[in-house]
PAROTI-228431 format. One record per residue: residue number from 1; x, y, z of N, C-alpha, C, CB in turn. Coordinates in Angstrom, 2 decimals. Glycine has a CB too. Layout:
BEGIN
DRENFI  resi      n_X      n_Y      n_Z     ca_X     ca_Y     ca_Z      c_X      c_Y      c_Z     cb_X     cb_Y     cb_Z
DRENFI   NUM        X        Y        Z        X        Y        Z        X        Y        Z        X        Y        Z
...
end
This chain:
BEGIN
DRENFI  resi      n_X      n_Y      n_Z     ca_X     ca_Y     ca_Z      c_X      c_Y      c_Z     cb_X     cb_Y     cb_Z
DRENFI     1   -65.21    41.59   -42.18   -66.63    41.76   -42.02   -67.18    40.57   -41.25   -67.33    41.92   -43.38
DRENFI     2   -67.89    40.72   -40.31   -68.43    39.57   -39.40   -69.73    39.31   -39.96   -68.56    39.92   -37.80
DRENFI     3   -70.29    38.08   -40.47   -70.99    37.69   -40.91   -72.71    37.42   -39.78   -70.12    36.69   -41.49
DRENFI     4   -71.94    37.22   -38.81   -73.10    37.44   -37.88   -74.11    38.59   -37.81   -72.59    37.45   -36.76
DRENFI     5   -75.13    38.08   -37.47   -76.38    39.62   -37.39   -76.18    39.93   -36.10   -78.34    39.38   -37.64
DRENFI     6   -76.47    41.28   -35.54   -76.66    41.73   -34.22   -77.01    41.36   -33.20   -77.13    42.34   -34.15
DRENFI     7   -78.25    40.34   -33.95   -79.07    39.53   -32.50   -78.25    38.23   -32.15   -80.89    38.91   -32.88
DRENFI     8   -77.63    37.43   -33.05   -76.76    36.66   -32.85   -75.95    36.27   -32.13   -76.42    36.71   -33.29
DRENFI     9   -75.09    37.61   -31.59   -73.93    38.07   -30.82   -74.08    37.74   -29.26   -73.76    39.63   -31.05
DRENFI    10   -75.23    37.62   -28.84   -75.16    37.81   -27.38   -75.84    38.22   -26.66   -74.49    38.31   -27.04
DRENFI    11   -75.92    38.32   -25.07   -76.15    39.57   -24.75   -75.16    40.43   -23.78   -77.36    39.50   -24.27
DRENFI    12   -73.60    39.95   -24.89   -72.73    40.56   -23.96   -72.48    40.30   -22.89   -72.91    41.44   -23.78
DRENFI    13   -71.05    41.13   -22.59   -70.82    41.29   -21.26   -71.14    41.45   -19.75   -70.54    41.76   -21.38
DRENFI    14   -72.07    40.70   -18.84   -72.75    41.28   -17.56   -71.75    42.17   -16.85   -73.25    40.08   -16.52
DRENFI    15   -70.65    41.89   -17.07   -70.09    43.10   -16.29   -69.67    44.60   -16.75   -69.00    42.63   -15.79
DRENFI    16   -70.27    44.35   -18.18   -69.82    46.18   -18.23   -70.46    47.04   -17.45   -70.07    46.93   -19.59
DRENFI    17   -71.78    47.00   -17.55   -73.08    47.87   -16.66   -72.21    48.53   -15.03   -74.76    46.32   -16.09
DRENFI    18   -72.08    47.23   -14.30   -72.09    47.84   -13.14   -70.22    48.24   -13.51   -72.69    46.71   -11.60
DRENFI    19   -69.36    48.32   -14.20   -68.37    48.85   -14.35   -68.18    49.93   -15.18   -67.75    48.10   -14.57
DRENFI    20   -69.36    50.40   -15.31   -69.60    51.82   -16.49   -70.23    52.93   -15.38   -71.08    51.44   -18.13
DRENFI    21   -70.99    51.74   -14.26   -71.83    52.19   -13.16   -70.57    52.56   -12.10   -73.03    50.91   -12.61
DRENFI    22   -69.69    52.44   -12.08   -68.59    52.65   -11.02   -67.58    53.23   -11.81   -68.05    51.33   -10.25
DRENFI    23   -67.14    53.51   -12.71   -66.35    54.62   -13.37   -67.37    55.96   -13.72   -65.63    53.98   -14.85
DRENFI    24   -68.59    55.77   -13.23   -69.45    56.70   -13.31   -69.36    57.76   -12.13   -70.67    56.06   -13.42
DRENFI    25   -69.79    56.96   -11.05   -69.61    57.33    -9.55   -68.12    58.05    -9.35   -69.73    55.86    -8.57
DRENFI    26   -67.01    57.37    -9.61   -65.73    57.46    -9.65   -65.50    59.45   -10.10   -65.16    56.10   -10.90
DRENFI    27   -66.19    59.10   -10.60   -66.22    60.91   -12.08   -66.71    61.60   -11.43   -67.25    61.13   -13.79
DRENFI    28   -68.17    61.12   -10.85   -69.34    62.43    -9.91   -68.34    62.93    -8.58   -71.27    61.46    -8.99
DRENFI    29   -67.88    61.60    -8.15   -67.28    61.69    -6.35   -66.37    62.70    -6.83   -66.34    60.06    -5.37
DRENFI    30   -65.35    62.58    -8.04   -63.93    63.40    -7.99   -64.81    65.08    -8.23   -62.48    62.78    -9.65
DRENFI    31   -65.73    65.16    -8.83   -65.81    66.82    -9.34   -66.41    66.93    -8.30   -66.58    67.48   -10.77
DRENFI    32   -67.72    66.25    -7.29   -67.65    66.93    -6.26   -66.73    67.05    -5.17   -68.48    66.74    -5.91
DRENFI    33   -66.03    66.09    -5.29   -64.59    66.44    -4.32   -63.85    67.78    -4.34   -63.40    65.47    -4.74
DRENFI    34   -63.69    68.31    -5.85   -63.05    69.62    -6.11   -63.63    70.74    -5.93   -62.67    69.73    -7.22
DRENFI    35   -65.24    70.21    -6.22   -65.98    71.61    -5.75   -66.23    71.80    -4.54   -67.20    71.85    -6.25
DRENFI    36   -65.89    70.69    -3.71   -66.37    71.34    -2.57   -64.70    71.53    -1.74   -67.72    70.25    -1.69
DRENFI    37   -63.99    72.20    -2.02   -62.68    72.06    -1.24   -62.55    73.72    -0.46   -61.18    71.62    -2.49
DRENFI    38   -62.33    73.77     0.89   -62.68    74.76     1.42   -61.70    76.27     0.91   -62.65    74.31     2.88
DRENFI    39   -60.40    75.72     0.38   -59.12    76.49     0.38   -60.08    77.40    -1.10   -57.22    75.33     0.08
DRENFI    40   -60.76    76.75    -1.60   -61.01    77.36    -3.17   -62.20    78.43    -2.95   -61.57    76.01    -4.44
DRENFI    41   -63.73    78.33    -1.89   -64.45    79.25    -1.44   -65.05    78.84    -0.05   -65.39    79.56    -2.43
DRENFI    42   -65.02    79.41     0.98   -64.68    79.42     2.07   -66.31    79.26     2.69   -63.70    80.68     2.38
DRENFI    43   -66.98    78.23     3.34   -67.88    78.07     3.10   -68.44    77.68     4.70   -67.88    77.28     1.95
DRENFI    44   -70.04    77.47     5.22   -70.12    76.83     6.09   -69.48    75.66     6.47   -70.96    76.77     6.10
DRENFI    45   -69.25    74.97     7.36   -68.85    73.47     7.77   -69.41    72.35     7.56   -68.77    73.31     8.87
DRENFI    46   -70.86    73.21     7.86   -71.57    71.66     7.63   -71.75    71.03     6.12   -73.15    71.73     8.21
DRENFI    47   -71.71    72.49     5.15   -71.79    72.10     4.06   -70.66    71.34     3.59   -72.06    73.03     3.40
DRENFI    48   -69.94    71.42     3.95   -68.53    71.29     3.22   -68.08    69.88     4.01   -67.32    72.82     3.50
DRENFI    49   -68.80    70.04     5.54   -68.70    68.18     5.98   -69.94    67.32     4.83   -69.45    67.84     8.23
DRENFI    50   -70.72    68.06     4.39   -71.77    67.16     3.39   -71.60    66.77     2.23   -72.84    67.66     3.13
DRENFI    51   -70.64    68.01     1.68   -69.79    67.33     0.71   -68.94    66.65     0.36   -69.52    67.62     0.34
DRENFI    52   -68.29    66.43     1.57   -66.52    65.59     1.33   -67.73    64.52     1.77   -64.49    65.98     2.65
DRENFI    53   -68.53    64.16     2.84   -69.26    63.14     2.99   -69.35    62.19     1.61   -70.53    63.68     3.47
DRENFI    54   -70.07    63.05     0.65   -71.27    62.70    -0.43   -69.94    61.99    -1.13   -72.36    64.21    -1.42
DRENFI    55   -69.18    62.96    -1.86   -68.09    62.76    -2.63   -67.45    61.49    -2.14   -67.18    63.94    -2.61
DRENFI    56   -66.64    61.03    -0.50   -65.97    60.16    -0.39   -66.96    58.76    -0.47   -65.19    60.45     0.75
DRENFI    57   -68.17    59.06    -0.04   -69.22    57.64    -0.15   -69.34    57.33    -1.92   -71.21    58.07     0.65
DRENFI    58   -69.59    58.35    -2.95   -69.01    58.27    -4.28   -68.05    57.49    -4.60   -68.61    59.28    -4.66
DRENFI    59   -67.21    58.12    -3.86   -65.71    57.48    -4.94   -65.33    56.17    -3.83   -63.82    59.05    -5.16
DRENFI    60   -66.11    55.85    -3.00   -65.90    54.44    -2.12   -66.92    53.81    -2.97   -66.23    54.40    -0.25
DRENFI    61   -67.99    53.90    -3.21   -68.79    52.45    -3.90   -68.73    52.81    -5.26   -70.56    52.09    -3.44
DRENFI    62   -67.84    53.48    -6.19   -67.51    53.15    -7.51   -66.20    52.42    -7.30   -67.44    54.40    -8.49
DRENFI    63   -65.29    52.46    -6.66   -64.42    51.66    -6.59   -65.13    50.24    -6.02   -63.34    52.30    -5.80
DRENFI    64   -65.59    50.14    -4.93   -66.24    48.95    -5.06   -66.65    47.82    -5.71   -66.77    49.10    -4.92
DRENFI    65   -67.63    48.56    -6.98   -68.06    48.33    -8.08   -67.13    48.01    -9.52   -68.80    49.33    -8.14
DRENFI    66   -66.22    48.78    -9.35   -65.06    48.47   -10.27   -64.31    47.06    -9.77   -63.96    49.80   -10.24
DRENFI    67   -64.04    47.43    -8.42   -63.13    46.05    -8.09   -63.78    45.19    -7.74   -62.14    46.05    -7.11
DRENFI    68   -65.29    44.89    -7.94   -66.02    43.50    -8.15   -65.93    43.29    -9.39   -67.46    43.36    -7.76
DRENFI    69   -65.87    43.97    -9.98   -65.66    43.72   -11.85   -64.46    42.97   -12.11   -65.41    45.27   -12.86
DRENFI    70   -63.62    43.78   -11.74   -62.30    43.22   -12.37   -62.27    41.86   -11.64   -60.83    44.21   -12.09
DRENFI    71   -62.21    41.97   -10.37   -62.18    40.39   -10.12   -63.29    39.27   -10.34   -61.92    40.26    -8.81
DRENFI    72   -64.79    40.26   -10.80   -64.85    38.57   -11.76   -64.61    38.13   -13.07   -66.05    38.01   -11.85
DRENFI    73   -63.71    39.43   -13.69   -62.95    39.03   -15.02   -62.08    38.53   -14.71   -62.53    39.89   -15.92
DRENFI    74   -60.81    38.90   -13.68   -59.77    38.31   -13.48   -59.95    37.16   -12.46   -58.86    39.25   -13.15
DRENFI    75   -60.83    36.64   -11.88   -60.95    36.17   -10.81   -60.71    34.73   -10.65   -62.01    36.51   -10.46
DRENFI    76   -60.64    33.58    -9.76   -60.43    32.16    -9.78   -61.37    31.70   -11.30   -61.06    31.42    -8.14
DRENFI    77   -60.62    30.48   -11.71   -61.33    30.28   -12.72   -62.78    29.15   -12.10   -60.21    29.68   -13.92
DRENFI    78   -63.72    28.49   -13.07   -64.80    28.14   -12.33   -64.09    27.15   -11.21   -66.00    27.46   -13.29
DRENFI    79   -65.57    26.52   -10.34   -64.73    25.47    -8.98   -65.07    23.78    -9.81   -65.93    25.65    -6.73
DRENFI    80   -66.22    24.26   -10.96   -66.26    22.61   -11.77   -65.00    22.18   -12.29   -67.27    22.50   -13.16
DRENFI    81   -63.71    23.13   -12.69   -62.42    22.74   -13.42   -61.76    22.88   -12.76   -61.95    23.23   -14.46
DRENFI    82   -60.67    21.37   -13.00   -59.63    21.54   -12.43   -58.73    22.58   -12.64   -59.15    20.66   -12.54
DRENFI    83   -58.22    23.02   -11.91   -56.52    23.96   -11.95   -55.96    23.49   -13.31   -55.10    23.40   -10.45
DRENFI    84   -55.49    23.72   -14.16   -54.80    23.85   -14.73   -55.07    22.29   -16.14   -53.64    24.10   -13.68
DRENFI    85   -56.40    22.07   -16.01   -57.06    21.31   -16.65   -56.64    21.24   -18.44   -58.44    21.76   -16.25
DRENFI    86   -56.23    22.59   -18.77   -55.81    22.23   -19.95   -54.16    22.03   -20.20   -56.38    23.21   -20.79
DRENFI    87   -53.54    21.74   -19.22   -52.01    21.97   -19.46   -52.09    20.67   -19.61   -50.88    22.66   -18.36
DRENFI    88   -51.65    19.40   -20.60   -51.06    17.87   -20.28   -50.08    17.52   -19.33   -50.47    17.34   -21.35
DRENFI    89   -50.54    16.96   -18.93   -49.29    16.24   -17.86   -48.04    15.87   -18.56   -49.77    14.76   -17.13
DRENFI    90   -47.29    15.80   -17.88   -45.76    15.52   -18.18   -45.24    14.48   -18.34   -45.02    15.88   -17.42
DRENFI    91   -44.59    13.69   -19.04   -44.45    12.44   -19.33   -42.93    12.26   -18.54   -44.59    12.14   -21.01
DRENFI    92   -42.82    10.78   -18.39   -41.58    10.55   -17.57   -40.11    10.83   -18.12   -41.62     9.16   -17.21
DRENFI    93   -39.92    10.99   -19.32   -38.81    12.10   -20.39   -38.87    13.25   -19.95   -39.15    12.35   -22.03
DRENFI    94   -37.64    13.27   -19.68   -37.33    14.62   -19.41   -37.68    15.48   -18.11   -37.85    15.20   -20.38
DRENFI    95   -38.57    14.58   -17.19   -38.77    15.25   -15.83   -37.79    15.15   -15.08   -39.79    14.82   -15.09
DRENFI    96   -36.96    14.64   -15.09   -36.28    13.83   -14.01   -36.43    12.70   -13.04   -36.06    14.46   -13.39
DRENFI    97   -37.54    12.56   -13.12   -38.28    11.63   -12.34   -38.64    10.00   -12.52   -39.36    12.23   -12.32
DRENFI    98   -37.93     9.91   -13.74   -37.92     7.80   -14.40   -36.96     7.62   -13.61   -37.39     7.07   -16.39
DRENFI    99   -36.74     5.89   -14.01   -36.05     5.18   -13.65   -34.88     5.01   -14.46   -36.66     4.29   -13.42
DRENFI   100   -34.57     5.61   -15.52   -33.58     5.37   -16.33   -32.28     6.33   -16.16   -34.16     5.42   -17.61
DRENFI   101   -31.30     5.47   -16.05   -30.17     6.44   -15.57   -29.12     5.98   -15.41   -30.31     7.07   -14.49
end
């Protein structure tokens, strides 16, 4: 049981939104992708250029949106820390690198 109250917590994640917002898009682009496929009902051109249009601009800026997400979850860590700031340095044992030998 987490002892914390609701308001406590945060305000969360900033990146779920626009990654809920691009697995959203992702969903609309694919069903209109399927509905509009000519082999399934045989249709004007232009419509069917307006749909693969609509659909591929869909499923191009939800991916977008997804892969700005992930890379600023996964992304460089901040530029104030050093690289690898929490690993200790290595002492002259055992590197190979003393004078003793």
């Amino acid at each position: 049981m987490n002892p914390k109250t609701y308001a406590s917590h945060g305000a969360g994640d900033p990146g779920a939104v626009p990654a809920a917002l691009g697995l959203g898009l992702l969903a609309v682009g694919g069903w209109l992708l399927t509905t509009a496929r000519p082999w399934q009902k045989p249709g004007h051109p232009l419509v069917l250029g307006l749909g693969w249009t609509a659909s591929g601009a869909l499923l191009v800026c939800g991916l977008v949106l997804l892969a700005r997400c992930v890379r600023t979850v996964h992304g460089r860590p901040d530029p104030g820390r050093a690289p690898g700031a929490d690993v200790p340095a290595p002492t002259e044992a055992g590197t190979g690198t003393g004078t003793d030998g």
